[in-house]
Structure formats: structure tokens, C-alpha cells
C-alpha positions as CSV (number, residue, x, y, z in Angstrom):
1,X,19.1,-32.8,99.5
2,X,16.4,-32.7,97.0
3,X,18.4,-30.2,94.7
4,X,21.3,-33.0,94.5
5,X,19.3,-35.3,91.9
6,X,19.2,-35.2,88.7
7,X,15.4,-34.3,88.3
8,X,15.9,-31.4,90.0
9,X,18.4,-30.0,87.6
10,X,15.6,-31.2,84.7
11,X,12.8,-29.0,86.7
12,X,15.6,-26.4,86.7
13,X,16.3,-26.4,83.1
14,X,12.6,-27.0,82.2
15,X,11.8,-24.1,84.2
16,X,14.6,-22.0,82.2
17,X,13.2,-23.1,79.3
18,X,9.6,-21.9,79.8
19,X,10.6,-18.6,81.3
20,X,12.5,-18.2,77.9
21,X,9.9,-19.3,75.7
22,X,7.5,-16.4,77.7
23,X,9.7,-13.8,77.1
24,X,10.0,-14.7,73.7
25,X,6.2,-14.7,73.1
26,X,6.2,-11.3,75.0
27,X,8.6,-10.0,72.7
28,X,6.7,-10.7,70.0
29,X,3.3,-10.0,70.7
30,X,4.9,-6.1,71.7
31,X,6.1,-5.8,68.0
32,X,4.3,-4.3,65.5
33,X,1.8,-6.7,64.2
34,X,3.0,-6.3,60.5
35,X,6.4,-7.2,61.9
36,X,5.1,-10.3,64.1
37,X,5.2,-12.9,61.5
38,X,8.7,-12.2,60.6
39,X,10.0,-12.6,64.0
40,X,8.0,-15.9,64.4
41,X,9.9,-17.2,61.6
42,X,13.3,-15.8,63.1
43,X,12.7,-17.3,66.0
44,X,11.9,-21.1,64.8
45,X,14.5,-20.6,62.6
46,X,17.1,-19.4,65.1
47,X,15.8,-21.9,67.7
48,X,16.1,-25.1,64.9
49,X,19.6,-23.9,63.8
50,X,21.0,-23.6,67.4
51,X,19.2,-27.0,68.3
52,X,18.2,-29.4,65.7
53,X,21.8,-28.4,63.4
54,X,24.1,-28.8,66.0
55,X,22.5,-32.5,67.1
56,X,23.1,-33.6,63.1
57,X,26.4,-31.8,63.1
58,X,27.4,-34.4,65.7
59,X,25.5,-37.4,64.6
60,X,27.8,-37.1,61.4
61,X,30.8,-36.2,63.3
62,X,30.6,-39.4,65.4
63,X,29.6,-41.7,62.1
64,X,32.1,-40.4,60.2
65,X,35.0,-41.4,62.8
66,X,36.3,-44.8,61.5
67,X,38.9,-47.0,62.2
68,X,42.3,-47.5,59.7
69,X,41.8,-49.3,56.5
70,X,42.5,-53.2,56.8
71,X,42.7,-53.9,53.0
72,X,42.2,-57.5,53.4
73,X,38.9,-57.9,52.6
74,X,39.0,-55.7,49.7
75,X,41.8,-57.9,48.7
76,X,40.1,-61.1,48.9
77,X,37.2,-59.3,46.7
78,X,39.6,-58.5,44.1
79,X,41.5,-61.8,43.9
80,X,37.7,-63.1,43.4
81,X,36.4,-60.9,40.4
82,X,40.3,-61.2,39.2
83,X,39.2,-65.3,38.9
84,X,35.9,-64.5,37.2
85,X,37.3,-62.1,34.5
86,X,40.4,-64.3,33.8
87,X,38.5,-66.6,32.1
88,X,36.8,-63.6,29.3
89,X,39.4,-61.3,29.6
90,X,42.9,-63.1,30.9
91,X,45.0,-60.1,31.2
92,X,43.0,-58.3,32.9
93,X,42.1,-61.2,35.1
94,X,45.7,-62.1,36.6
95,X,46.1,-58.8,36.6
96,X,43.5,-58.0,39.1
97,X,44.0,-61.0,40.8
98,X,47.9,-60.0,41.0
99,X,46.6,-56.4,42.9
100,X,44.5,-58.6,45.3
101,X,47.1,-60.8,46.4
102,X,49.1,-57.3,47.0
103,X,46.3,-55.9,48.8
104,X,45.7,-59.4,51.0
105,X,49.9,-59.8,51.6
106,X,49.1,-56.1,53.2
107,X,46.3,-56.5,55.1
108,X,47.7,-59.9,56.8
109,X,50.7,-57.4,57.5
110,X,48.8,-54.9,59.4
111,X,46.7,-57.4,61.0
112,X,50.0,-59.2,62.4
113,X,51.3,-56.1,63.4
114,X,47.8,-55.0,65.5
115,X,48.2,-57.7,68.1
């Protein structure tokens, strides 16, 4: 029964673990001692790349998953600065705020669509 919970797996791998990290150290200390230092810094580095990588690897795979665009907020930003810089610049002004109401029209599109 008591190898059917979950800390008995964690002893399990713990134990691994240690038994690995032994033979490791054995390994090492039976090179040649001009040669130890090197394989130290093998190891750590082997041991960080096969850990530490791979657990930063999926951190930025699960951040960089995001949902479709909506552009209706960018829209509403637009139409905004498109009010400020119509008063110093017109053209550029309605012309920006033209893009924005564009951008809004489609994002209230693909909103309605959603539900």
C-alpha cells in the first residue's frame, strides 16, 4: 500500500537522484586529477542544460501562447491620438482617427461573431 502514494514515488526518485549524483562523484574522483576540473564543469554544465534550459524553454513556450488579436482596443487608441493630432496636424489627425474607426468597426465584428 505504502508504494501507491505519491511520496513514495518522491523517495523513489530522490533515491535515483542520489545514487546518480554518487556515481558521478565516483567518476570523477577516478580521473586523472589534471582532468577533474574539466569534468566538474561538464557536469554542471550538462546537468543545468538538461534541467534549468528546458524549465525556461517552457516558461516562454506557455507565455508566448496568446489568444487572436481583438483590434478594438487598439482602435479606440487610435481614434484617441487621431483627436489630439487633428487639432496640430489635421490631415494626419482624421486620418488616424479614419484607421481607428476601421480598426474599432472590426474588432466589434469579431467580438459579435465570438459569442
Amino acid at each position: 500500500m505504502a508504494s501507491d502514494s505519491p511520496d513514495a514515488g518522491h523517495q523513489t526518485r530522490e533515491q535515483e537522484i542520489e545514487r546518480l549524483a554518487q556515481e558521478l562523484g565516483r567518476l570523477i574522483q577516478s580521473a586523472e586529477p589534471e582532468k577533474r576540473e574539466d569534468l566538474k564543469e561538464l557536469a554542471y554544465t550538462l546537468i543545468r542544460e538538461e534541467i534549468f534550459d528546458q524549465d525556461v524553454k517552457g516558461a516562454r513556450e506557455r507565455t508566448t501562447a496568446s489568444g487572436p488579436f481583438n483590434p478594438l482596443a487598439t482602435g479606440i487608441l487610435i481614434v484617441v491620438l487621431g483627436a489630439g493630432f487633428f487639432f496640430i496636424f489635421p490631415v494626419v489627425g482624421l486620418a488616424l482617427a479614419f484607421f481607428g474607426f476601421i480598426f474599432i468597426i472590426t474588432g466589434a465584428v469579431i467580438t459579435w461573431f465570438k459569442r
